[in-house]
C-alpha positions in Angstrom: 147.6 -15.5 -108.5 149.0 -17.6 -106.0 150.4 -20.2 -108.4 151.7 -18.1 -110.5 153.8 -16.4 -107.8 155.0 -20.0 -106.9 156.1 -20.7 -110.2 157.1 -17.2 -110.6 159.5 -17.4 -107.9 160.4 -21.0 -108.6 162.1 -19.6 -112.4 163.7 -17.0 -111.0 165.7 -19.1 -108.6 166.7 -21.4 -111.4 167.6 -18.6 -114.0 169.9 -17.0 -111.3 171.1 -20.6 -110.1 171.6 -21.8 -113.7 173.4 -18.2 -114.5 175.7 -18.8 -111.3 176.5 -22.5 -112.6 178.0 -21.3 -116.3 179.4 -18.2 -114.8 181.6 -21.0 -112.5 182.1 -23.2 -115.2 182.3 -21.2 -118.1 183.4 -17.7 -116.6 180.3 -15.9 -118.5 177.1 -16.5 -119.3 174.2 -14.8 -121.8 170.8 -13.0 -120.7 169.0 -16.2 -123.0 170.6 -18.9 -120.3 168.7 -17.1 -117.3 165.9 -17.6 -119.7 166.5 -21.3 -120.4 167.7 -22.3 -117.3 164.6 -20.7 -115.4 162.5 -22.7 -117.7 164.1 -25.9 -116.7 164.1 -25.6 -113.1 159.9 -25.2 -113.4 159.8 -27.9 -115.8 162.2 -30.3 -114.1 159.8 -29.2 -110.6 156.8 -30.3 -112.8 157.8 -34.0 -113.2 156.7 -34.4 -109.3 153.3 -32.8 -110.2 152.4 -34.8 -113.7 154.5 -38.5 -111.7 153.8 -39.0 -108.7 156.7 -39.4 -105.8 156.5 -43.2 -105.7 158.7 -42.6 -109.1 162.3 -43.6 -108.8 164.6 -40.5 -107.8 166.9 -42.1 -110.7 163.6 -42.2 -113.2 163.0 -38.4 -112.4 166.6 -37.5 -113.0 166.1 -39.2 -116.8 162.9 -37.9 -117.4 164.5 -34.1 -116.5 167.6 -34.7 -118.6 165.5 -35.1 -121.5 163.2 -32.2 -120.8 166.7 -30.2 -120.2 168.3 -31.8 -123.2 164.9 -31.0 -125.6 164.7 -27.6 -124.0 168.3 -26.9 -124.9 167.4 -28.1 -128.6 164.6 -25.7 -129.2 166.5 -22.8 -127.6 169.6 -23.5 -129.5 168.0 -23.8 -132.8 166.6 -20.4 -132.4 169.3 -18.6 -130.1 172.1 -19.9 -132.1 170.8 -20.5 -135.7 167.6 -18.6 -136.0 169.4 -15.3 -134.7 173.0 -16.5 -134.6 173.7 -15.4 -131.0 176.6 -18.3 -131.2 175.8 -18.6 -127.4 177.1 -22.8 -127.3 178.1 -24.7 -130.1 178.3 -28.6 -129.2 180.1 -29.6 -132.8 183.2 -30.7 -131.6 182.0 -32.8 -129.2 181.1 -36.2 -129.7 177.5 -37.3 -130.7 175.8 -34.0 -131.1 172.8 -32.8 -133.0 173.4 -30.0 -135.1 175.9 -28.6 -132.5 173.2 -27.8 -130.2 172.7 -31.1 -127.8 175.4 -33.8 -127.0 175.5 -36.9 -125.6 178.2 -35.4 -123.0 175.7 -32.4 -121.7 173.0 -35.4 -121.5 174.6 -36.8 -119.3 175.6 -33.8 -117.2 171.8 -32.6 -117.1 171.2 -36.2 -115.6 173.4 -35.6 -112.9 172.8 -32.0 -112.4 169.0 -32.5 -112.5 169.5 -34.0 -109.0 170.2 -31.0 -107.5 167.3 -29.4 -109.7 164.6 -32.0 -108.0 165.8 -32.3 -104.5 166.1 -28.0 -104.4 162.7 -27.6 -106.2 161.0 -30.3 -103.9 162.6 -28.7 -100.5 161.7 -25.3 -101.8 157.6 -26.2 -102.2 157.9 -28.2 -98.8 159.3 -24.6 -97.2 158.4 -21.9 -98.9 154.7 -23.0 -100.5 154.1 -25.8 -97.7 153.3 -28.7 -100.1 154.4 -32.3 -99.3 157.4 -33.1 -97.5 159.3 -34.7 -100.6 160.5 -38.3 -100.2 162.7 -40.5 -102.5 162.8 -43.8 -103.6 166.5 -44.2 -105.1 165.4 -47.3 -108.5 
C-alpha cells in the first residue's frame, strides 16, 4: 500500500506539473496530457530504480527522452488517430513520425527530463526517505 501511495503521489505531481508546463507554453492543455505526463514523471523516476545512480546524469536524461518520446507515440496514436482528439499534431515540423513524435520534441524531452530526474529524486529523498540522490554529469 505504501508503494503504491508513493507512486501514487509521484503521478499526480507530474500530471499537474506537466499540465502547468503546456498551459505556459501552449496557453491550454487536454485532461489526456495530465494522463501522459503523470505517466512520464513515474517512468522517467523508474530509470534510478531499474540503473543504478553511478549512471551518467546525461545517460538518464537520454534514456527518459526516449521513454517520453515512445510514450508520446503510443498516446498519440490512440489520442489523436484512434479517437481523433487532434490534441498535437507534429506534421509540420521536421522529422516526425506520423505527426505524433519529432525530432524537435526529442530534444526538448532530453532537456526537460532534467528537471523530471532531479524533482523525482529530491522528492523520494524528502518525502519517502530513500537515498540522498547524487549525480555523475558523463
Amino acid at each position: 500500500m505504501k508503494l503504491f501511495f508513493k507512486e501514487f503521489y509521484l503521478f499526480c505531481f507530474g500530471a499537474v506539473a506537466y499540465g502547468l508546463i503546456e498551459i505556459m507554453f501552449r496557453g491550454n492543455t487536454h485532461w489526456t496530457m495530465l494522463i501522459v505526463g503523470g505517466l512520464c514523471f513515474v517512468l522517467i523516476g523508474a530509470v534510478n530504480e531499474v540503473f543504478p545512480y553511478e549512471i551518467a546524469l546525461t545517460s538518464q536524461m537520454l534514456i527518459s527522452a526516449v521513454i517520453i518520446t515512445a510514450l508520446e507515440f503510443v498516446s498519440g496514436t490512440v489520442i489523436n488517430d484512434w479517437f481523433r482528439l487532434g490534441v498535437w499534431n507534429y506534421s509540420d515540423m521536421p522529422y516526425n513520425v506520423n505527426g505524433q513524435i519529432c525530432l524537435v520534441f526529442f530534444c526538448a524531452w532530453f532537456f526537460l527530463s532534467l528537471v523530471g530526474i532531479v524533482l523525482d529524486d529530491y522528492m523520494r529523498y524528502k518525502l519517502f526517505g530513500e537515498e540522498r540522490p547524487h549525480y555523475k554529469l558523463l
